[in-house]
C-alpha distance (Angstrom), angle and dihedral (degrees) to the residues before:
residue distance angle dihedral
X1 . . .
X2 3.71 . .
X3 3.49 123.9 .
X4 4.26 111.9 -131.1
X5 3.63 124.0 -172.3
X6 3.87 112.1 -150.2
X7 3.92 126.9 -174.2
X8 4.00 103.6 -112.1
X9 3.95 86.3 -164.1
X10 4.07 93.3 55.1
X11 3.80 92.3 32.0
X12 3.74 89.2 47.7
X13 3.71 95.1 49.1
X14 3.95 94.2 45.2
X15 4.08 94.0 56.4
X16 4.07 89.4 38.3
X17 3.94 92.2 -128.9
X18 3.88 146.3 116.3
X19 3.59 127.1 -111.3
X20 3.51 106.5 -105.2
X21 3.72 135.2 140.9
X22 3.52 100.8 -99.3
X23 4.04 84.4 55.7
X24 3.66 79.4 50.2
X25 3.86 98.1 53.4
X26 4.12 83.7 44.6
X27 4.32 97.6 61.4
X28 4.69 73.8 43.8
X29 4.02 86.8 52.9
X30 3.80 84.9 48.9
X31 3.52 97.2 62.2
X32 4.15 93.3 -104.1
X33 4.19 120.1 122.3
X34 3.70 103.8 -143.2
X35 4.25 95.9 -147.5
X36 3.94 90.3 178.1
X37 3.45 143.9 1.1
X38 4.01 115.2 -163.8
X39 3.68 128.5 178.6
X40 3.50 97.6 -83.0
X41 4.25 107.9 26.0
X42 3.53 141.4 18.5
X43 3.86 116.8 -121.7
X44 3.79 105.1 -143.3
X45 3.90 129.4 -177.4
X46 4.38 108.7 -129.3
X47 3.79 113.4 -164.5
X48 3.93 113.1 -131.5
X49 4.23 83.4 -109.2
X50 3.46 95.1 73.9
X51 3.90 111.5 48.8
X52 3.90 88.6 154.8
X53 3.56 79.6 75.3
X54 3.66 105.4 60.8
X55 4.12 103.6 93.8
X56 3.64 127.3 54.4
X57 3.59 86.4 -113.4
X58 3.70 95.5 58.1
X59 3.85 93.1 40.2
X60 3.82 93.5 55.1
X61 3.56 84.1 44.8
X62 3.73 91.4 68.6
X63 3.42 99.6 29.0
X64 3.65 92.5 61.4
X65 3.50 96.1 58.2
X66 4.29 86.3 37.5
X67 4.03 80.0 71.6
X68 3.60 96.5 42.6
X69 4.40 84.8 -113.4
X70 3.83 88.3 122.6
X71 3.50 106.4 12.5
X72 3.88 123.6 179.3
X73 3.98 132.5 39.3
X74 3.47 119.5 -32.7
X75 4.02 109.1 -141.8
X76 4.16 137.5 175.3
X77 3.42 146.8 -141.9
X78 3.87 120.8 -129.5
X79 3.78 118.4 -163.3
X80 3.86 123.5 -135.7
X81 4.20 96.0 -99.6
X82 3.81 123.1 -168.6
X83 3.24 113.5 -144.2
X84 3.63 125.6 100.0
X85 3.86 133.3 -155.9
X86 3.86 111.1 -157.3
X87 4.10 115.1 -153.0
X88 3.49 119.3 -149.1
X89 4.22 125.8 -141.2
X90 4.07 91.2 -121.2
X91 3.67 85.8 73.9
X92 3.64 91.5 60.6
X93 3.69 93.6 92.4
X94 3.38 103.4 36.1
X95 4.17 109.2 42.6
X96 3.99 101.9 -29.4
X97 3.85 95.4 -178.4
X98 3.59 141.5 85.7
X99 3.68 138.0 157.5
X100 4.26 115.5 -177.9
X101 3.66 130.8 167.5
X102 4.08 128.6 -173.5
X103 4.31 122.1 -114.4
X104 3.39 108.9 -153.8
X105 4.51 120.9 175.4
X106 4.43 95.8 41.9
X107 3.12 110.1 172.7
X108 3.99 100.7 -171.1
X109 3.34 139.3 165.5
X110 4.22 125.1 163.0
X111 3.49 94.7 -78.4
X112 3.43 87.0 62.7
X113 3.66 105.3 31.0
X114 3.75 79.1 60.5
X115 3.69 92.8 53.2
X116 3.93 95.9 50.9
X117 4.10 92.9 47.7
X118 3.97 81.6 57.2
X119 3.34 102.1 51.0
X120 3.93 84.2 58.4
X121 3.44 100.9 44.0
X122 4.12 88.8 48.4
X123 4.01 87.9 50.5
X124 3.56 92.3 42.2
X125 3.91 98.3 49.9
X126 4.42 87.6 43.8
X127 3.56 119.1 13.9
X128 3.86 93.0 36.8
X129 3.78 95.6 41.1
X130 3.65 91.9 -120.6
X131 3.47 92.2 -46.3
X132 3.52 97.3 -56.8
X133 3.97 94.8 107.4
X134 3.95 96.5 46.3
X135 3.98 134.6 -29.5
X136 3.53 124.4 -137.3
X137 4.03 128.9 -146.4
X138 3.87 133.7 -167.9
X139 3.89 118.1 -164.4
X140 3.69 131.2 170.5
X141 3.48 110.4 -104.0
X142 4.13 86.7 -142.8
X143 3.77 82.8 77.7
X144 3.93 102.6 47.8
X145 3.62 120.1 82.2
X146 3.70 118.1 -150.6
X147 3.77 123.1 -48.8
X148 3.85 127.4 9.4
X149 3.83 124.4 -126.4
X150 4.03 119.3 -158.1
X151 3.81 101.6 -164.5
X152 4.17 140.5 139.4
X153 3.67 116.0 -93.2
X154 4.12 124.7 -167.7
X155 3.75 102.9 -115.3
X156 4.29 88.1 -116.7
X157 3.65 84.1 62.7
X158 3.44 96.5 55.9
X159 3.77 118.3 91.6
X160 3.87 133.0 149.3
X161 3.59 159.6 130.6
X162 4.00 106.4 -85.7
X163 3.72 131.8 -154.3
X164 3.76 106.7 -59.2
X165 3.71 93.8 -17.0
X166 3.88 117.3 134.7
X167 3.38 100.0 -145.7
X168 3.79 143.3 35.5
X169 3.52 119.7 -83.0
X170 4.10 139.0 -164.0
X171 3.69 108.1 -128.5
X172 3.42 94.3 -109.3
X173 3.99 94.6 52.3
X174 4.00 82.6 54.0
X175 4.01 85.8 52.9
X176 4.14 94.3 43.1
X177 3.95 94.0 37.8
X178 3.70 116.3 11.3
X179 4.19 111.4 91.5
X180 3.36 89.6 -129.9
X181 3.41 101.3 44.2
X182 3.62 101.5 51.3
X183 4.13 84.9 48.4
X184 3.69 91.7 64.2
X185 3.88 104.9 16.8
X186 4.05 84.7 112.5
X187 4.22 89.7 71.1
X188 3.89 87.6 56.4
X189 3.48 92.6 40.4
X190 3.74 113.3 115.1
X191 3.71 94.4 11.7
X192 3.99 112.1 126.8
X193 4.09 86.6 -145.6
X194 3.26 148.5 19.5
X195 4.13 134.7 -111.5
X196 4.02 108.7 -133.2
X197 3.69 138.5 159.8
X198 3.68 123.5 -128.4
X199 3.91 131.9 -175.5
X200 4.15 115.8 -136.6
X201 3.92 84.6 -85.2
X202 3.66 91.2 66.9
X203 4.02 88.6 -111.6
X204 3.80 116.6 154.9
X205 3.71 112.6 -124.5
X206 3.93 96.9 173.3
X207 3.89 148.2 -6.5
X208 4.50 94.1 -149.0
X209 2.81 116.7 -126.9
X210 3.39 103.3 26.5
X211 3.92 117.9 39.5
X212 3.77 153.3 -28.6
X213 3.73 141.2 -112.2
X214 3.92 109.9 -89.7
X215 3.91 90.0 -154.6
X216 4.55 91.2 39.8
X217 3.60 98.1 21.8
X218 3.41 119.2 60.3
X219 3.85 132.6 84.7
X220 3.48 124.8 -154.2
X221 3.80 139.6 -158.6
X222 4.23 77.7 -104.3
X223 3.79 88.6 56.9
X224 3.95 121.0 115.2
X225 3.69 111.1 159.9
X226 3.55 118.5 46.4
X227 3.88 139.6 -172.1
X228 4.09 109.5 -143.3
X229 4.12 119.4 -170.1
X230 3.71 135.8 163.5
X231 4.10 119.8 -165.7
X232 3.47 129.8 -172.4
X233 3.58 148.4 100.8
X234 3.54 100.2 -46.1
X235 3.66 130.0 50.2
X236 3.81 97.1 -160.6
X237 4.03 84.5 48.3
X238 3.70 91.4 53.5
X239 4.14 91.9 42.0
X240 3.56 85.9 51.5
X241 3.77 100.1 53.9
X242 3.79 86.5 44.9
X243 3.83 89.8 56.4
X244 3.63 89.6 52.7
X245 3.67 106.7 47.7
X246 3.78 88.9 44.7
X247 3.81 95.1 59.4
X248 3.79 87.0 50.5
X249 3.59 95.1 57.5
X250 3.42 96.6 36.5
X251 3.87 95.0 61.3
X252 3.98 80.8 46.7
X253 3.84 77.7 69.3
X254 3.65 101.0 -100.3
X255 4.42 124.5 132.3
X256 3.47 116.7 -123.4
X257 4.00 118.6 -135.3
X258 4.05 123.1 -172.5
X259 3.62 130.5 -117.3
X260 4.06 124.4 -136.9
X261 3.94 99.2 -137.1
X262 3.36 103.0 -171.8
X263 3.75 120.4 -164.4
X264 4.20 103.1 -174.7
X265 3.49 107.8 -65.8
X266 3.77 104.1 -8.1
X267 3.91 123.4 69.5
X268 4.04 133.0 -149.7
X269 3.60 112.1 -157.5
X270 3.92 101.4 -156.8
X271 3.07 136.3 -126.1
X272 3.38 109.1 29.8
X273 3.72 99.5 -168.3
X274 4.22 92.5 178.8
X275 3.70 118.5 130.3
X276 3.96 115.3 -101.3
X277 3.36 128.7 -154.6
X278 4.25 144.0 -135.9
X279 3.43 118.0 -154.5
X280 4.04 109.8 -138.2
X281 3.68 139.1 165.8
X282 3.93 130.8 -124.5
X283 3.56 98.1 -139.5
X284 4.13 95.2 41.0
X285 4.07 82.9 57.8
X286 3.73 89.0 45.9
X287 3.55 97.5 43.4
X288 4.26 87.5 52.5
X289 3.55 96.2 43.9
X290 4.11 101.5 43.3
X291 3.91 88.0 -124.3
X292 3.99 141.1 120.7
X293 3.79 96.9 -134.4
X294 4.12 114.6 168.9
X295 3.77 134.3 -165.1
X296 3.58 106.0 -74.3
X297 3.62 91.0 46.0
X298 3.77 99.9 53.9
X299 4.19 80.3 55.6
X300 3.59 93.1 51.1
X301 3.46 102.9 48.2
X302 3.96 98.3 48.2
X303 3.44 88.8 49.8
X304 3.71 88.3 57.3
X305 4.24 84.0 55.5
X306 3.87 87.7 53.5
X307 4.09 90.6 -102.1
X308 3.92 133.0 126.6
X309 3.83 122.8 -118.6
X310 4.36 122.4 -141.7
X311 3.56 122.2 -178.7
X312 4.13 106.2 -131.9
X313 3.81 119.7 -145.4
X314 3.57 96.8 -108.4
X315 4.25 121.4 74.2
X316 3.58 109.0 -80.1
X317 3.53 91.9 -3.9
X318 3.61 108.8 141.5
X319 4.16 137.4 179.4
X320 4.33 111.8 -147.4
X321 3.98 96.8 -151.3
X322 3.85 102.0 -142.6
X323 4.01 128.5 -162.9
X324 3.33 115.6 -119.2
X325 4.13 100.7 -103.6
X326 3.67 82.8 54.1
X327 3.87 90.1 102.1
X328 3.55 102.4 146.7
X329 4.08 102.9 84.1
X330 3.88 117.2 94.6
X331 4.08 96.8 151.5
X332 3.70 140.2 14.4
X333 3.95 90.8 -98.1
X334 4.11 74.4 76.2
X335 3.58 97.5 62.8
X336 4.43 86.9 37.9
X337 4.37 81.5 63.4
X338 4.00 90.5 49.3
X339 3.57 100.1 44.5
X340 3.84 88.0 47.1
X341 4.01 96.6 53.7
X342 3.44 93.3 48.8
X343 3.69 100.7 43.0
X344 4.00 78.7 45.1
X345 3.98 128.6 -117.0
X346 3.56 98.6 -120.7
X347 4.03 83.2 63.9
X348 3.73 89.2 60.3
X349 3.96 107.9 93.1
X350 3.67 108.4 -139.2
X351 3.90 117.7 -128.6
X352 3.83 133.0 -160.1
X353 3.99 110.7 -141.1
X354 3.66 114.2 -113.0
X355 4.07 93.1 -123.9
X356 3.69 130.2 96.0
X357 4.10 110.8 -153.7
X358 4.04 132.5 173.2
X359 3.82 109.0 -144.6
X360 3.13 116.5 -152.1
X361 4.48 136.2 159.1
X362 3.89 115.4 -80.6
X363 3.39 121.1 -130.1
X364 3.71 89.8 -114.6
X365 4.31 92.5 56.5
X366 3.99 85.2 46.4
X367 4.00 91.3 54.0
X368 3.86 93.9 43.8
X369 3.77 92.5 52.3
X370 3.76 86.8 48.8
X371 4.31 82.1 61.7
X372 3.61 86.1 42.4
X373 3.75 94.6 59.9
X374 3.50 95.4 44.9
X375 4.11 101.6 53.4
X376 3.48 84.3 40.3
X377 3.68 88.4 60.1
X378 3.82 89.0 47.3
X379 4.33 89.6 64.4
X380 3.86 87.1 -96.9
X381 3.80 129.3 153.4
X382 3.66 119.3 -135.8
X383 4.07 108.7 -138.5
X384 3.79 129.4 -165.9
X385 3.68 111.4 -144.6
X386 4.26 124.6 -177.4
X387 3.65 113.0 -105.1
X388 3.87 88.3 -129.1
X389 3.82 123.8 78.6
X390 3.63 150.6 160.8
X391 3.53 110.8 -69.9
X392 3.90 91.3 -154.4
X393 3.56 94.9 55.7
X394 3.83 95.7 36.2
X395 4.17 84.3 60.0
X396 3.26 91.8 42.3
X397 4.13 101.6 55.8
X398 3.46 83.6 33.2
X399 3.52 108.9 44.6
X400 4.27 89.4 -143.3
X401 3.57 124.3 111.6
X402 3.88 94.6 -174.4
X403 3.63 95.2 105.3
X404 3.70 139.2 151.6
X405 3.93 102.8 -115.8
X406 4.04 128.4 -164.4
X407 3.39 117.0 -121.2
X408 3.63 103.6 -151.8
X409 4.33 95.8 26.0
X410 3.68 112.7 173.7
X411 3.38 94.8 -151.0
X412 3.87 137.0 28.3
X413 3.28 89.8 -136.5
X414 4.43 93.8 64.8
X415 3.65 96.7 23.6
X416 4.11 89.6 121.2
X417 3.83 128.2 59.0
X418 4.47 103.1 -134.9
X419 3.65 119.5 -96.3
X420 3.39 85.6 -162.2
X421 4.11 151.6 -0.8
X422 3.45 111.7 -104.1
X423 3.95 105.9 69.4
X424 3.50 80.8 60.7
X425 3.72 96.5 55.0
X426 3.61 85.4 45.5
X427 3.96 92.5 61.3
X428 3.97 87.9 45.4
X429 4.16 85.9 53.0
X430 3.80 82.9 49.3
X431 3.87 95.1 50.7
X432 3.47 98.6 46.1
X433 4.13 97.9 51.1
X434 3.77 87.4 113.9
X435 3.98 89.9 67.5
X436 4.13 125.2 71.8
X437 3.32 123.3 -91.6
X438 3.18 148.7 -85.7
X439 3.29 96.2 68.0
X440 4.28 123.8 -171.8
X441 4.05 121.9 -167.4
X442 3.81 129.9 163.5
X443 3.94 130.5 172.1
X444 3.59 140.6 -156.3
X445 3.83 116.2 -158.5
X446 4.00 155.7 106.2
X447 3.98 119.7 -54.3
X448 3.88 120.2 -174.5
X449 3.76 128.8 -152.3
X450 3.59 130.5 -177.0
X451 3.65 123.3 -92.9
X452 3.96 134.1 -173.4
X453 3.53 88.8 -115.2
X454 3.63 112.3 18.5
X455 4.19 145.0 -16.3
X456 3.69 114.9 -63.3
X457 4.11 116.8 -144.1
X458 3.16 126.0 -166.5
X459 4.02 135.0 159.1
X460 3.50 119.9 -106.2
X461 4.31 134.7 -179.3
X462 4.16 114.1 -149.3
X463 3.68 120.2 -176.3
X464 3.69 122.5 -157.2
X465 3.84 127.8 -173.5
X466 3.89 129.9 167.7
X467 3.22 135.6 179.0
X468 3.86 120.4 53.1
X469 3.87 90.2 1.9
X470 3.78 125.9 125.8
X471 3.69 131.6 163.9
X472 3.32 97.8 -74.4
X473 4.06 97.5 62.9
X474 3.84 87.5 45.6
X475 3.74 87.2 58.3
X476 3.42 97.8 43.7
X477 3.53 91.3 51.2
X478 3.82 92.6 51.6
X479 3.70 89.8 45.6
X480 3.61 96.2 54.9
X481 3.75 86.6 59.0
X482 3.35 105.9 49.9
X483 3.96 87.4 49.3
X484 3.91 86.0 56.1
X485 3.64 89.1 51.9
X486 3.65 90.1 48.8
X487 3.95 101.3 -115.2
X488 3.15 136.3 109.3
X489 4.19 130.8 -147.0
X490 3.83 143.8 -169.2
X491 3.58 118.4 -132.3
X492 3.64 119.9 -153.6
X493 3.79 129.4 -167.2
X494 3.78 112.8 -101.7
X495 4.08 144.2 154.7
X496 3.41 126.3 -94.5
X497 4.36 116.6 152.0
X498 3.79 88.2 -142.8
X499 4.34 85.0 67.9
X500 3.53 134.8 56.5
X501 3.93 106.2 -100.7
X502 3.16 110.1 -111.2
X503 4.14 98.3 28.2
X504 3.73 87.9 61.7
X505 4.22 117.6 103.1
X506 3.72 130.1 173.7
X507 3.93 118.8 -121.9
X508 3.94 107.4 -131.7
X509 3.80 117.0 172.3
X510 3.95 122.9 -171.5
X511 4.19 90.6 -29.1
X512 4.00 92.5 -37.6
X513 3.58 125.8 112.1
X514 3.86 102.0 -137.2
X515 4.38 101.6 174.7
X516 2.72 148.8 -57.1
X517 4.41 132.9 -89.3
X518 3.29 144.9 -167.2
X519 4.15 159.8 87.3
X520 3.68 106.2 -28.0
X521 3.74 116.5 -123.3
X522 3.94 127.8 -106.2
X523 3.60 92.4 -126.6
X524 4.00 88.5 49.3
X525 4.61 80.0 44.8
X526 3.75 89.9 49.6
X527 3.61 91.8 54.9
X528 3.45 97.7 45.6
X529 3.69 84.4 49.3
X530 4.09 90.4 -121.1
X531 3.53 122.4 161.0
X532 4.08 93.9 -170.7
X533 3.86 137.3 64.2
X534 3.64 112.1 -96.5
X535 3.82 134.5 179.4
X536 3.23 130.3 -156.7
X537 4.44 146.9 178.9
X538 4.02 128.9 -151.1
X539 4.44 109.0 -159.2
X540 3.23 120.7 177.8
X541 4.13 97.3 -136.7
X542 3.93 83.1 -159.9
X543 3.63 104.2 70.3
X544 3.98 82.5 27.6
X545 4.17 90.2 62.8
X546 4.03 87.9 45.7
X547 4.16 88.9 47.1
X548 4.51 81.6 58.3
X549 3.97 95.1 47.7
X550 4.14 92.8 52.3
């Protein structure tokens, strides 16, 4: 939960009622905790789903159309803009996105000013995971002379006037010194440059994620024109944010102009502030929520959740038309939540299944904590890694492009389910370069390969180590659990271009091939951006388990 203050005199005055408690139980119905409400604000709890929600223009946004004052979907105009921000390759491994737009027509004063900084500090601390995911920046476009570069800068390069600093700094006085340096110094840390923006006079606007140019950075209560970006990891993360912040300023009163971000030969025009659309089905939403809803109602109730309705050409097959800061649906289940808030949960009769079931631990869960317990034992950390990953980087640790792919991925980097464990581990290696080493992971879980007919799963164990590790302590390790498991294997010396040749062996346990062990590679390092030896093992527990019943 995030904690939003919102203006009860503006909010108030928008939706044309009183505060009372039935308005009270309303912002509840919504899906909103009110924790406090003062003289002068409400204190309301947002949950992380809905980042739309997180300004007191965005809030009153959906409130409205909560009461039915403004019911419907709540769309914007862009206007053709001209400038241009060019993004170089050397930010490719650093932050290689960015989405920006232009506000033109702000009408600010503190209150305002105040409410803008909020809205990026809220999306910063959720959305943006702390900054981690992407950063976002907001400059006067007074300051910024023609066209804006986004390029990597070597950190002796880099030297400016931060945020309320009265002097120039080197970028790594800002990270020693500077508050908001040394707050996020740990997401440069590592990095062998820097991102920054530059105008065509070479003038540094901003180091993302950690802080603008006092002298091109900085927007004022005098401020009319502004330039608005978000880097990161992720250009449909940074588009997103974009789309959100825009719609807040624009029903401040502002016009919204787009951006050409060009990225070598191929060019984003941001925002895109058209209407998108999730495909959904009458009796799925039915069949979730226990109820007999028709046509017209399905309209009716996402307009009440500020969304647009389309009939499909196939019976009850139906579109939800969503705004563009509506960011927050990936699947119909999405549009089963919204219809169910607004038609109201305590509307919803509850149930009980007519089946009677004993649960109970399968043999499979009983042999996989048995693994558990023994890496464990070894000073191992058990990590949890998402089934989906980048196909790119999945080919390129593995050196295998037969992959199971997504075919609607909303991101490039999860647009592949894993063929196998250790690119994962890899990424968790990655992550955790701030920490000492040596460092010890292993995971248990699902890996999918394709089949003529369908996806094969099966469940695999990989083991990671780096540091002071070698082939020798990866064997030991996977000796010690097949000895706890009570078998015994050969290992023969084999080629795999994820290992060193020649520190590579071949797990083979009473006739079965089991995986595979070894050094990992430098080019396999490199790409993991590791700057220490590591070893690592994929098993496949599956044939394992069968290997323990013979």
């Amino acid at each position: 939960m995030v904690s939003l203050n919102i203006n009860k005199r503006l909010l108030l005055k928008e939706i044309g009622r009183e505060e009372t408690p039935e308005l009270l139980h309303e912002i509840a119905r919504m899906g909103v905790e009110v924790e406090e409400s003062t003289g002068n604000e409400f204190v309301l709890d947002i949950t992380p789903n809905r980042p739309d929600l997180l300004s007191q223009q965005g809030f009153t946004r959906a409130f409205a159309a909560f009461l039915g004052v403004k019911r419907g979907m709540h769309m914007y105009k862009t206007i053709p803009g001209k400038l241009k921000v060019y993004v170089d390759e050397s930010v490719k491994g650093v932050r290689p996105y960015t989405a920006c737009a232009v506000i033109k027509d702000l009408k600010l004063d503190e209150e305002r000013l105040k409410e803008i900084i909020a809205i990026q500090e809220k999306l910063h601390v959720t959305f943006c995971r702390r900054r981690k995911k992407a950063a976002i920046g907001i400059y006067p476009m007074e300051a910024i002379s023609g066209n804006i570069t986004y390029t990597a800068m070597e950190s002796g390069k880099i030297k400016f006037r931060p945020l309320e600093a009265d002097k120039e700094m080197t970028i790594r006085e800002i990270l020693e010194h500077h508050p908001k340096g040394k707050e996020y110094a740990h997401l440069l840390r590592g990095l062998p440059k820097y991102a920054v923006f530059l105008d065509s006079k070479k003038k540094i606007l901003s180091v993302p994620p950690i802080i603008n140019s006092h002298d091109t950075g900085k927007i004022t209560a005098s401020t009319k024109e502004a330039f608005l970006e978000a880097s990161g990891s992720d250009f449909r993360t940074c588009h997103e944010i974009i789309q959100i912040i825009c719609a807040a300023l624009a029903d401040m009163g502002a016009t919204i102009h787009t951006v050409e971000v060009i990225y070598g030969r191929k060019t984003e025009v941001t925002p895109d502030m058209s209407a998108k659309r999730q495909e959904f089905y009458g009796y799925y939403v039915n069949r979730r929520l226990g109820t007999d809803l028709k046509e017209e109602d399905f309209a009716t109730l996402l307009a009440r959740m500020g969304l647009g309705f389309e009939k499909g050409r196939i019976r009850e097959t139906y579109y939800a038309l969503l705004p563009p800061f509506r960011v927050d649906f990936l699947h119909q289940i999405d549009v089963v939540e919204d219809v169910a808030i607004a038609l109201g949960y305590d509307k919803i009769q509850p149930v009980l299944p007519n089946v009677a079931t004993t649960g109970g631990e399968s043999a499979a869960s009983k042999f996989d904590a048995v693994i558990r317990k023994v890496l464990v034992g070894y000073g191992l950390l058990e990590a949890k890694n998402y089934h989906l990953l980048s196909k790119e980087y999945q080919s390129a640790m593995d050196g295998d492009t037969d992959i199971v792919t997504i075919r609607s991925s909303v991101s490039e980097g999860y647009d592949a389910l894993r063929k196998s464990l250790l690119p994962g581990l890899l990424q968790t290696l990655t992550r955790n370069k701030v920490h000492e080493y040596p460092q010890s992971f292993f995971e248990i879980g699902r890996v999918f390969a394709p089949a003529p007919a369908h996806v094969e799963e099966s469940q695999h164990l990989s083991i990671i180590m780096a540091g002071e590790v070698d082939y020798t302590r990866m064997r030991q390790v996977v000796e010690g659990l097949l000895l706890a498991l009570g078998l015994q294997g050969t290992f023969t010396a084999t080629d795999d271009s994820r290992f060193l040749k020649g520190r590579c062996a071949q797990l083979v346990v009473d006739g079965a091939v089991i995986g595979v062990l070894g050094e990992m590679s430098p080019r396999v390092l490199t790409h993991a951006e590791l700057v220490v030896p590591a070893a690592g093992a994929e098993l496949d527990v599956d044939v394992l388990r069968l290997v323990t019943l013979r």
